[in-house]
N, C-alpha and C positions, 0 to 999 in steps of 0.2 A: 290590515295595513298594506297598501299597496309599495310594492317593490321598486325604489330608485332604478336597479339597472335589472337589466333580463339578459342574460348574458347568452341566451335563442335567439337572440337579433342579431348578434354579431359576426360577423367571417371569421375573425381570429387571423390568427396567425398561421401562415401556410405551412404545408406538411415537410418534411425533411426532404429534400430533394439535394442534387448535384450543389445547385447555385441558390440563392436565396435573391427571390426577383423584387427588386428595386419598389416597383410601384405598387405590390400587393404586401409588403413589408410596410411600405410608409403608412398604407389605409389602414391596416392592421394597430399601427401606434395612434393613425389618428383617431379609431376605436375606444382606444385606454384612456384618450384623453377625453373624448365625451363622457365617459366611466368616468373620470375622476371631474367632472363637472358637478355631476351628481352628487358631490362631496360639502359643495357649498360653495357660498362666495370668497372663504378663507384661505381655499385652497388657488384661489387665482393667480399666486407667484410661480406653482407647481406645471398649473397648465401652459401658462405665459413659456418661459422655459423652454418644454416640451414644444409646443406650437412653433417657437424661436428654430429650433434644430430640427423640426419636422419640414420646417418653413424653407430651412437652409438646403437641408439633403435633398428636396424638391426642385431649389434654383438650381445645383449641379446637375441635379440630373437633367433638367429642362435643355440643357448644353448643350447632350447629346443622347437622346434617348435611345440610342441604339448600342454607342459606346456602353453607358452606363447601365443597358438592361438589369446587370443583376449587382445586386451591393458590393460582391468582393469586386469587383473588376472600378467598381467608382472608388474604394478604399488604394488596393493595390498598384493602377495606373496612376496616384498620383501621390504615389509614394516618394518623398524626397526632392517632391514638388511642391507641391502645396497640402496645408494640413487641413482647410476648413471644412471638407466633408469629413474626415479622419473625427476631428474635435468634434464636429456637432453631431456625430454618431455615436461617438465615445458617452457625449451625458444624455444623447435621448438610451441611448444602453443603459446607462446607470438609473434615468427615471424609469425605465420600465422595471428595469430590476427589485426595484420599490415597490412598483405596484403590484409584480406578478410574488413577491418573496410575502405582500402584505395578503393577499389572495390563497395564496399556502396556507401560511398561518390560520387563516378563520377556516377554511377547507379542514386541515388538519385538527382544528380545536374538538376534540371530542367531548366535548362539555357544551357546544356549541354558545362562547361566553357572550352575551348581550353587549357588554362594550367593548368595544375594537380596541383602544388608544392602544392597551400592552401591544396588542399586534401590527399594531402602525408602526409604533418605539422601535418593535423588538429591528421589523425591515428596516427601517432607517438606519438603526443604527449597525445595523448586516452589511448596507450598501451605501449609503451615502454621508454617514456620518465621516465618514475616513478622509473627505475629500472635502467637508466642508470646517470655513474656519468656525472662530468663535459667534462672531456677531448671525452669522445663517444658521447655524445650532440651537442660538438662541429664540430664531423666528421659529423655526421647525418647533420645537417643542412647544408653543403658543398653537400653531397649527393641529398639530396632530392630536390635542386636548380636543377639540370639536370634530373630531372625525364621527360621522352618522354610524349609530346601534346597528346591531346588528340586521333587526328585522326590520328597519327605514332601508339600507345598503338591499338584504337580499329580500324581502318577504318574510311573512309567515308562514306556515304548513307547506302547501301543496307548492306558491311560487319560490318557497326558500327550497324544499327538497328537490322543485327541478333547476333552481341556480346553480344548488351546489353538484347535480346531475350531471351540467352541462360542464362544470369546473374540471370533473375528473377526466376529460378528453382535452379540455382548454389548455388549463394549465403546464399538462407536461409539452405541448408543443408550442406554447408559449415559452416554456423553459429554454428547449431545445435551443429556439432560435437564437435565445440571450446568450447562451453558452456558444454557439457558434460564433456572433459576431464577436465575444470576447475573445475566445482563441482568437482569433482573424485579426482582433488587435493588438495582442500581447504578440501576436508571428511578427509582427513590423514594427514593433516597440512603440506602440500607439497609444499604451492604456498610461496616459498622462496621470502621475499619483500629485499632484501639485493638490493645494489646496486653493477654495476660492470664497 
């Protein structure tokens, strides 16, 4: 069975550095979101979303590509100005946080279990369940029933063993980054807990 995602195709997410550069951040999320294409057509609200706030953090930056070179300084200069980079960072943060917390989970499974959904459930509701009302709760869990088996997502044998190969260098600089921009939002009381 050949492998939905190859996760050797992808740049990922940049290494820890001073500043986290704007336009190698946003290719990075637009990465996760061809990843989660690969999930099927059910997941289309998930990408729409994602694409929305990747879409947005792009027009700001388009502004002033110089200003905005690196994400804190587009967060930070428009602090107490305007929030709609702040917001639409804030939930492409919270989608990523889903996909990179649902990636753990099967990385982690040492049982290596054929059905995902538990570890779809378990990230959702780690990360996005807190923030969403009833009636989006109710879609999510419709959704996350049809998330792709294991070895449709990574492969079998040789291309699942080098997905998950490539996951133990991915993932934690994947992490890193979520963990930055969250600090970065909670410093300027930006991590909006409202529900939607």
């Amino acid at each position: 069975m050949e492998a939905r995602i190859q996760f050797k195709t992808l740049k990922g997410f940049p290494a820890a550095a001073e500043k986290i550069e704007t336009q190698v951040f946003l290719h990075a999320a637009q990465e996760i979101v061809t990843v989660i294409e690969s999930f099927g057509k059910l997941f289309a609200p998930v990408i729409s979303d994602m694409n929305g706030n990747i879409n947005k953090l792009n027009k700001v930056y388009g502004t002033d590509v110089l200003k905005y070179q690196y994400l804190e300084d587009m967060i930070t200069l428009n602090v107490n100005v305007d929030d709609f980079a702040a917001n639409a960072l804030l939930w492409l943060k919270r989608g990523l946080q889903l996909i990179c917390t649902f990636f753990e989970n099967i990385y982690n499974d040492a049982k290596n279990t054929e059905a995902l959904k538990q570890h779809l459930q378990d990230a959702y509701e780690r990360t996005l369940k807190p923030y969403h009302g009833f009636i989006v709760q109710s879609t999510i869990k419709i959704i996350y029933s049809w998330v792709p088996t294991r070895s449709q997502l990574l492969g079998q044998g040789d291309s699942h063993d080098e997905n998950i190969a490539v996951l133990t260098k991915y993932l934690p600089t994947m992490r890193a980054q979520l963990d930055r921009i969250d600090a970065l939002l909670k410093t300027h009381s930006l991590d909006d807990a409202r529900k939607v």
